[in-house]
N, C-alpha and C positions, 0 to 999 in steps of 0.2 A: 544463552544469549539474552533472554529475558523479552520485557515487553519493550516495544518500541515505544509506544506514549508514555510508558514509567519510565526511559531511559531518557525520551525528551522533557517529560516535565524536568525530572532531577538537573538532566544539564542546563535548563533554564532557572530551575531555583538558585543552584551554583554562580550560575553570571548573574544574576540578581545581588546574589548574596557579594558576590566579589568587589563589584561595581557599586553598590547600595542605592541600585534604580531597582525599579519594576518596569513590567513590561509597557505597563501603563504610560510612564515615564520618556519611554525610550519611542514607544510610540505619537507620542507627543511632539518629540522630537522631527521625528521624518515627516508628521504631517506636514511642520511648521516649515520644514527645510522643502517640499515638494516632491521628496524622493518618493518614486513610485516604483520603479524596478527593481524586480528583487537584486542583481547586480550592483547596482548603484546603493541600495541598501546595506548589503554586506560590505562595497570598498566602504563607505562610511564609518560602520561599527568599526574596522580595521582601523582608518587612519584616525579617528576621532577617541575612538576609546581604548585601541591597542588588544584589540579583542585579535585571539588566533578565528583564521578563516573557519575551523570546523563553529567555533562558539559564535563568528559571528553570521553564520551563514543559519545554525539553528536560531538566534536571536531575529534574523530578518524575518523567518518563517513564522514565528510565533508573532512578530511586532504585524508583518501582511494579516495574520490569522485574524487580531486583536481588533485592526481596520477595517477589515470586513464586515465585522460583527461576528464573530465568533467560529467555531467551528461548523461543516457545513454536516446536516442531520444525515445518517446514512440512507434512508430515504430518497431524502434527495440526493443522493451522488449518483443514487443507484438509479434513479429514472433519469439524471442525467447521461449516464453511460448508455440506457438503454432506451435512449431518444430516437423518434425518428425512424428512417431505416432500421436501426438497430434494435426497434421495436423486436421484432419474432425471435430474437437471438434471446430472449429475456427468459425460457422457460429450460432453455441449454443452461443456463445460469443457474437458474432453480435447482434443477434436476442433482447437477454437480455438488450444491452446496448442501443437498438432504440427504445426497449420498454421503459425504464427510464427514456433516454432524451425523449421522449414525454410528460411525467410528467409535464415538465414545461421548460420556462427558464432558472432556477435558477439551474439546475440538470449540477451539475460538473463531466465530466468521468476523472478519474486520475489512470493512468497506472503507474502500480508501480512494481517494480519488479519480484514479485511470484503472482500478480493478478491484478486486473482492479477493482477500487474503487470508488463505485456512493453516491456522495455525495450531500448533499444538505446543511444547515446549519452543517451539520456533517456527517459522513457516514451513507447511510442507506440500503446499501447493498455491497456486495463484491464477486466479479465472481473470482474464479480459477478451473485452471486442474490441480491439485493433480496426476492424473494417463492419460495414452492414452484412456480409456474407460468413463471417465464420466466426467462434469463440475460442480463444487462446486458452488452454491448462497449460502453466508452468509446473514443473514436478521436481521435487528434489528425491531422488532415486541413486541406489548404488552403481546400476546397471541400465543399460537401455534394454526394456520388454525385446520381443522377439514379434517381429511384423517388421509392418511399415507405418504403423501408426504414429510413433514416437519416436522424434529425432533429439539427438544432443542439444544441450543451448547452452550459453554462456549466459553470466549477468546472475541473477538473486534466485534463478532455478537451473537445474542441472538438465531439465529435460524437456519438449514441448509435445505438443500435440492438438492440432487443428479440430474442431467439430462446429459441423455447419446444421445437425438436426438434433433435436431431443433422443429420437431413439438413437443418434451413435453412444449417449450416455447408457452403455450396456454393461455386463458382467467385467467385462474385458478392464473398462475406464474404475470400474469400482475395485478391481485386482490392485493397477498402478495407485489408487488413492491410498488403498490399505497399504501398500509398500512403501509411500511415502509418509503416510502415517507414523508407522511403526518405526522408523527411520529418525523422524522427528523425536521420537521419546525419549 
């Protein structure tokens, strides 16, 4: 599957190259027009440059990125996430992600906007706080564990599992990461 920022740069060097704008360019554009939603952004690229929705919906996200100023530091995403209430859920976060990168070298942590993404040849799990009370693990797993811990889930992971304390991150949570780990390679 590869990396997802290698797979969006390339798809934006392409509509670059297709096109013979830059993002720069194109951004220029929507400033001038006052397009701010990203919807109103992609019908634009649609009807104005014949872009298919998947190129022009990656084209709006880079063109919003470029308007911002840039991309946002993982840092900050990550005490954004863990603002607030969701202050004491930040050490559930912690715990998870030292668990994964012990896994191995190859264990990518990729902070992403609404959550923290461990990767390995592909993702093979995903931490969020959904709420000030608990931290979300997504797992992509062949099987669901045995308990009641971990339920099915539909969407970019195959599996879930709630924790509201540091110590539920136990033997148990570092089993499913190894299995989703190894899954991953």
């Amino acid at each position: 599957m590869g990396d997802p920022q290698a797979q969006a740069s390339a798809q934006i060097a392409n509509i670059e190259a297709a096109t013979g704008r830059s993002v720069e360019l194109f951004a220029d554009e929507v400033a001038a027009a006052g397009l701010e939603k990203h919807g109103e952004i992609v019908a634009h690229f649609k009807a104005s440059h014949g872009l298919t929705h998947g190129n022009a919906n990656a084209l709006a996200h880079a063109v919003r990125t470029h308007l911002a100023g840039g991309p946002a530091e993982p840092d900050a995403l990550l005490t954004l996430q863990y603002a607030g209430a969701k202050a004491v859920l930040r050490p559930i976060l912690d715990a998870l992600v030292a668990q994964a990168s012990a896994l191995g070298d190859d264990v990518d942590v990729v902070v992403q906007k609404t959550g923290v993404s461990l990767r390995r040849a592909k993702q093979f799990a995903l931490v969020q706080a959904p709420s000030a009370t608990r931290v979300q693990l997504g797992l992509n797993l062949d099987a669901t564990p045995p308990g009641e811990r971990v339920t099915e889930a539909s969407g970019m992971c195959t599996h879930r599992a709630s924790l509201t304390a540091v110590d539920e991150v136990d033997d148990e949570v570092a089993g499913w990461l190894s299995a989703a780990y190894e899954r991953a390679g």
